[in-house]
N, CA, C and O of each residue as an XYZ file, in Angstrom:
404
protein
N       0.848     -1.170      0.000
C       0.000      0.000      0.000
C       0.896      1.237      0.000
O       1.913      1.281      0.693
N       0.462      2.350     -0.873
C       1.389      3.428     -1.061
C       0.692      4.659     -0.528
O      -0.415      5.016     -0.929
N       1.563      5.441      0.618
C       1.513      6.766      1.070
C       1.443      7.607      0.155
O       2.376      7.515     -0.643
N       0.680      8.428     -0.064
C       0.589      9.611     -1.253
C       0.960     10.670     -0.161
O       0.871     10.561      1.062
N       1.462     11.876     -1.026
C       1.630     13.181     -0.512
C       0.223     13.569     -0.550
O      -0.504     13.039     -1.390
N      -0.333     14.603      0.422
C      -1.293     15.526      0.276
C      -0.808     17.531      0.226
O      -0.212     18.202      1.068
N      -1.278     17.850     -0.867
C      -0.850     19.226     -0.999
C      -2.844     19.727     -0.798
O      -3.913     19.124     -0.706
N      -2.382     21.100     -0.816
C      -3.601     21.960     -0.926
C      -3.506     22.811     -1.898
O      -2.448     23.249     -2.351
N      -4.806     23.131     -2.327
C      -4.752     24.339     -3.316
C      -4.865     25.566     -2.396
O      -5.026     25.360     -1.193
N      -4.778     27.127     -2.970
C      -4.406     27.760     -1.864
C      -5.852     28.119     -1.300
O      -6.039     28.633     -0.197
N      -7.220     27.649     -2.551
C      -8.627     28.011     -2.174
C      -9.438     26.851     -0.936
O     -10.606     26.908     -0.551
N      -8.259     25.752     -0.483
C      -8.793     24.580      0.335
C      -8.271     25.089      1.517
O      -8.897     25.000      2.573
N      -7.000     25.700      1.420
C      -6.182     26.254      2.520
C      -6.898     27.426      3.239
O      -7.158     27.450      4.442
N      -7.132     28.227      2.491
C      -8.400     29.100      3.413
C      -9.542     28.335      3.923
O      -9.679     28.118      5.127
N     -10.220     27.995      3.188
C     -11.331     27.297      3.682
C     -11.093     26.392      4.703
O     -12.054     26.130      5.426
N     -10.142     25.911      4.903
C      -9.788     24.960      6.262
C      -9.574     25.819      7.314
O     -10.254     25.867      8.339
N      -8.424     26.636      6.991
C      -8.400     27.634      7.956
C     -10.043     28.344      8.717
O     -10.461     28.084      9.845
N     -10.568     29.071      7.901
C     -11.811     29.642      8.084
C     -12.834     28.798      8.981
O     -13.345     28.911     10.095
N     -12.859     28.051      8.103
C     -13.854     26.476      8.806
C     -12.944     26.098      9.969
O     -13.774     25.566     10.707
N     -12.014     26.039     10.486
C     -11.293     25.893     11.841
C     -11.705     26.968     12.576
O     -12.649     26.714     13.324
N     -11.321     28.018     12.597
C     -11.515     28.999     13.313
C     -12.968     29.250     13.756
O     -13.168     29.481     14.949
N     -14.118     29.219     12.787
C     -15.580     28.979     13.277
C     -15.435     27.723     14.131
O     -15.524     27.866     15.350
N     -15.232     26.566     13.649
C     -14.765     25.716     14.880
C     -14.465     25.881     16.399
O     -15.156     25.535     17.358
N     -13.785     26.229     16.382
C     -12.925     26.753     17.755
C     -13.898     27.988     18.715
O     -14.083     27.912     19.929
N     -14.396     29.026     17.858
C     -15.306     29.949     18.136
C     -16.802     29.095     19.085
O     -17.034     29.283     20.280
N     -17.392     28.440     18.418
C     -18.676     28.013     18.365
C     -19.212     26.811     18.492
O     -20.333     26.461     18.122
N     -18.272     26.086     19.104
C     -18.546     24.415     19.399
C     -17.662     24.427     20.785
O     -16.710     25.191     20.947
N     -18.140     23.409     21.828
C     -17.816     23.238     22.387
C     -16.436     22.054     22.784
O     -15.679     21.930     23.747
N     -16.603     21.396     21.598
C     -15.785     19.977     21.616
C     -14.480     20.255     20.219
O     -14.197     19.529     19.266
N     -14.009     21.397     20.574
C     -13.125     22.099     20.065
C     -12.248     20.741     19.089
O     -12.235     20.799     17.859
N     -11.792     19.971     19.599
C     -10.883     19.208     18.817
C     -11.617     18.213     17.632
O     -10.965     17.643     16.758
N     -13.039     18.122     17.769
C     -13.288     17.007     16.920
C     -13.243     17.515     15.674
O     -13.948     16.772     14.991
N     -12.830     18.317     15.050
C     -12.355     19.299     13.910
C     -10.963     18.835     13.256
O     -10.737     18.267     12.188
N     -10.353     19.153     13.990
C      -8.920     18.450     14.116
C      -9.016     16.725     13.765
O      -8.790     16.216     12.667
N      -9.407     16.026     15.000
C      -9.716     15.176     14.627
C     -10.229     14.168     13.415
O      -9.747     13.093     13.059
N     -11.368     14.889     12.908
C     -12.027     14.586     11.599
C     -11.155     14.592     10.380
O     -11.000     13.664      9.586
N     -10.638     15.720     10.356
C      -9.448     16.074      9.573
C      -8.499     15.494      9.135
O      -8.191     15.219      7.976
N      -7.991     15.289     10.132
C      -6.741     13.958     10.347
C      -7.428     12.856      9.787
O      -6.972     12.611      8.670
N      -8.416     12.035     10.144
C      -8.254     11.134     10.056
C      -8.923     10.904      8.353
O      -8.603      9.810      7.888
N      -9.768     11.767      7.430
C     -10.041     12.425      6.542
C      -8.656     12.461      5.300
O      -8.612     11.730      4.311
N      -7.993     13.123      5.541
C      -6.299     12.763      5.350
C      -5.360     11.255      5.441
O      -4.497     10.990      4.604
N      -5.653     10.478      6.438
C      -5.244      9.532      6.614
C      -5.312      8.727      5.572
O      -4.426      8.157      4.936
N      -7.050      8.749      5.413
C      -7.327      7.759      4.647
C      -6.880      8.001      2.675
O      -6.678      7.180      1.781
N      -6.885      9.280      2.697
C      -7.302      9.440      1.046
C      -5.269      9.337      0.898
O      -4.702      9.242     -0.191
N      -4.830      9.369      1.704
C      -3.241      9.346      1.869
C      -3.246      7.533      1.227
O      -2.808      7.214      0.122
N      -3.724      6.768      2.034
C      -3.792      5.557      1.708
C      -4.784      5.185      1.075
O      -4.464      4.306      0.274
N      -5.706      5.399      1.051
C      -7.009      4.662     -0.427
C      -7.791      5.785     -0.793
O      -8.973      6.047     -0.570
N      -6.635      6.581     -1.581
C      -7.937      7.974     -2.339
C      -9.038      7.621     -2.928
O     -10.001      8.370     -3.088
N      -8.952      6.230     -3.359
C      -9.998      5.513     -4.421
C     -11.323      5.443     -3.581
O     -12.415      5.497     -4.147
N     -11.183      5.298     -1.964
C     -12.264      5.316     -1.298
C     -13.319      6.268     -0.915
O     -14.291      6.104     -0.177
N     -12.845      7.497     -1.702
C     -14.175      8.953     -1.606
C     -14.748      8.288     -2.844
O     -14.466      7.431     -3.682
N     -15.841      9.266     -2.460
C     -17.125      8.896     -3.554
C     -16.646      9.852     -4.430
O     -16.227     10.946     -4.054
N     -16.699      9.397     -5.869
C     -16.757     10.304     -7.194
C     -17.927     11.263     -7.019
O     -19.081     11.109     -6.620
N     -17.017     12.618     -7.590
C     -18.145     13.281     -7.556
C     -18.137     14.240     -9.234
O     -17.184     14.799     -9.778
N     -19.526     14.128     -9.677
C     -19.199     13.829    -10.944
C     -19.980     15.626    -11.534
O     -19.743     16.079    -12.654
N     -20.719     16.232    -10.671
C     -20.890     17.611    -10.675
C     -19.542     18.517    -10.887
O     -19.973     19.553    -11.392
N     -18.478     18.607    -10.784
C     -17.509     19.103    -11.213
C     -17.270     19.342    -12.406
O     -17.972     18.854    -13.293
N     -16.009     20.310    -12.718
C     -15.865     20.464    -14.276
C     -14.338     19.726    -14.268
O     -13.813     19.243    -15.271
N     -13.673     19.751    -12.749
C     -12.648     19.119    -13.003
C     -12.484     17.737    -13.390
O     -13.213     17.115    -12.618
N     -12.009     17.054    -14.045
C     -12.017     15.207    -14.100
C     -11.618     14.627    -12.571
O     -10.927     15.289    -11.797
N     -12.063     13.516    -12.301
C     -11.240     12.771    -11.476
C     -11.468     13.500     -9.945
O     -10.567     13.290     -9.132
N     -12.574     14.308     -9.523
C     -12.732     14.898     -8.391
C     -13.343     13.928     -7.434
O     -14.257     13.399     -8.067
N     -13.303     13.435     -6.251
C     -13.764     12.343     -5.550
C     -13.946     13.615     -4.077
O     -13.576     14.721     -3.682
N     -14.768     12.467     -3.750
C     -15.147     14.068     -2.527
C     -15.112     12.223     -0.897
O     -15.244     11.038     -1.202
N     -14.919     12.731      0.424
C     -15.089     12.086      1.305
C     -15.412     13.250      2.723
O     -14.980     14.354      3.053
N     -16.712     11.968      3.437
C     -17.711     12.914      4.438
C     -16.798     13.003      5.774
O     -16.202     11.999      6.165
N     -16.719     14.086      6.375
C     -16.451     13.920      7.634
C     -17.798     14.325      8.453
O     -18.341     15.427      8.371
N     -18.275     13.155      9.321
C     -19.566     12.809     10.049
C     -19.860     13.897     11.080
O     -20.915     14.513     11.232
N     -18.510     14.028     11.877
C     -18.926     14.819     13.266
C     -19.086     16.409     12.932
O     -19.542     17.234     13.724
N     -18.583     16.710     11.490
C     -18.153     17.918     11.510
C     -19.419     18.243     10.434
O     -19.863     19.383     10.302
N     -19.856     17.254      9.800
C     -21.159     17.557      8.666
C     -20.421     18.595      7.369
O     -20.911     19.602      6.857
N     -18.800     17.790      7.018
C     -18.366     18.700      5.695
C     -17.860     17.484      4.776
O     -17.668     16.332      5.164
N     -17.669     18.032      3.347
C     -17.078     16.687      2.549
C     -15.580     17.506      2.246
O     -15.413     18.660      2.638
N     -14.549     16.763      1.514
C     -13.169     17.212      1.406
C     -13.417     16.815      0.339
O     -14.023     15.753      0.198
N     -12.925     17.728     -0.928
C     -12.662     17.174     -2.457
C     -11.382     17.468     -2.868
O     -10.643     18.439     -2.707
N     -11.281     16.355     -3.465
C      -9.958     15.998     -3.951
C      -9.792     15.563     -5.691
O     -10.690     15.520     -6.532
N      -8.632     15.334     -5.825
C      -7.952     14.441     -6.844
C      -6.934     13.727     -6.466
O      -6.295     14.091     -5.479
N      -6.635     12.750     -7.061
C      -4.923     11.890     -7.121
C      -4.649     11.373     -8.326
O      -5.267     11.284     -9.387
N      -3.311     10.967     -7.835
C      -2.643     10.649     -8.925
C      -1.781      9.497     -8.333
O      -2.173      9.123     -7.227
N      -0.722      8.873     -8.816
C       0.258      7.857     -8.313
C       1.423      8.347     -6.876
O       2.157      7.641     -6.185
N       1.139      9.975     -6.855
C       1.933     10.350     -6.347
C       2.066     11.230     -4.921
O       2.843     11.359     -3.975
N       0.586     11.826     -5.484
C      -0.313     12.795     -4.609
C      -1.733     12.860     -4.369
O      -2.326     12.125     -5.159
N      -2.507     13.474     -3.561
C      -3.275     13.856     -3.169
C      -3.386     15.074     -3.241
O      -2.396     15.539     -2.675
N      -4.507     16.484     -3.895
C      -4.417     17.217     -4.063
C      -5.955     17.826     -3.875
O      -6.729     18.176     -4.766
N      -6.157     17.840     -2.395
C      -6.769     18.591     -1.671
C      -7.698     20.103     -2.245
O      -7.257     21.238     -2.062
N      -8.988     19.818     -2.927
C      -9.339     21.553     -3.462
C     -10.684     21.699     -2.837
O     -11.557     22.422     -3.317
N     -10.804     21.093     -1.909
C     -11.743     22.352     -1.270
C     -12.633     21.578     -0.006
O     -13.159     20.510     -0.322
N     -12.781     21.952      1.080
C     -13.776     21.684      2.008
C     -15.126     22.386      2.175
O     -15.109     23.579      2.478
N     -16.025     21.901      2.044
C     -17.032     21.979      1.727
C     -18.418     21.755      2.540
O     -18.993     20.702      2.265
N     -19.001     22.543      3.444
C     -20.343     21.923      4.427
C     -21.156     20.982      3.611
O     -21.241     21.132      2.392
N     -21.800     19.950      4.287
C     -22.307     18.779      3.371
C     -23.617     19.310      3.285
O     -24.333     18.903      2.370
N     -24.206     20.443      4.361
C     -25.721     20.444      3.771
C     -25.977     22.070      3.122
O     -27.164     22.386      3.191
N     -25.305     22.870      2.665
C     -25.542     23.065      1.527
C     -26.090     22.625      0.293
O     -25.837     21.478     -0.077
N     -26.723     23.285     -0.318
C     -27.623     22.814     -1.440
C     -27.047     22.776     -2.522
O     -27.852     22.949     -3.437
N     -25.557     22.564     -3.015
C     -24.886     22.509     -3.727
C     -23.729     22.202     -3.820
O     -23.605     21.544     -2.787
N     -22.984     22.191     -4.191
C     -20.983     21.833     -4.064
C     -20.029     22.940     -4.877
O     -20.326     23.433     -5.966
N     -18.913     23.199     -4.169
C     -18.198     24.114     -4.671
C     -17.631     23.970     -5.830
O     -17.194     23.011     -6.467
N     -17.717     25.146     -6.002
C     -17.030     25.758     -7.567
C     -15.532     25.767     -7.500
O     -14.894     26.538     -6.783
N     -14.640     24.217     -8.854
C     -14.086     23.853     -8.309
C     -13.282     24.223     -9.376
O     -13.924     24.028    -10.409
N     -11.942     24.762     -9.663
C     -11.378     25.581    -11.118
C     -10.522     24.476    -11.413
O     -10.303     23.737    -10.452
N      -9.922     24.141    -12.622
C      -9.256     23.467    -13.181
C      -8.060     23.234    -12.782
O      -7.332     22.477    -13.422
């Protein structure tokens, strides 16, 4: 089984940030954020193949995976080499982010 790198785009990198910081503000169980995260990462590090395709995109190859406690999805891509992280996303929104090439 092969470790992939995970990078961010710099529009996932805010949004994590942002979405942390409301975190921390407005929940009481401050770490399960963190938590989710990590382990969110873990997995697409070792079986990116295991997010659900998500086929609303314009990018190819975008796979999205839920984090439960936190009610957001993480979309991604890979490749043989990487993981490439573009955007976190609240799951009940009525739509999915606008995701650039």
């Amino acid at each position: 089984m092969k470790t992939r790198r995970v990078r961010f785009t710099a529009t996932a990198q805010r949004q994590v940030r942002s979405e942390k910081q409301w975190w921390l503000e407005n929940r009481d169980h401050v770490e399960i954020f963190a938590t989710e995260m990590r382990e969110a990462l873990r997995v697409v590090k070792l079986l990116p193949g295991a997010g659900a395709a998500y086929s609303h995109a314009r990018v190819r190859g975008i796979r999205r995976i839920y984090l439960p406690k936190v009610a957001y999805h993480l979309y991604y891509t890979f490749d043989d080499d990487e993981v490439l992280v573009r955007a976190l996303w609240g799951a009940r929104r009525r739509r999915g982010p606008v995701l650039a090439r």
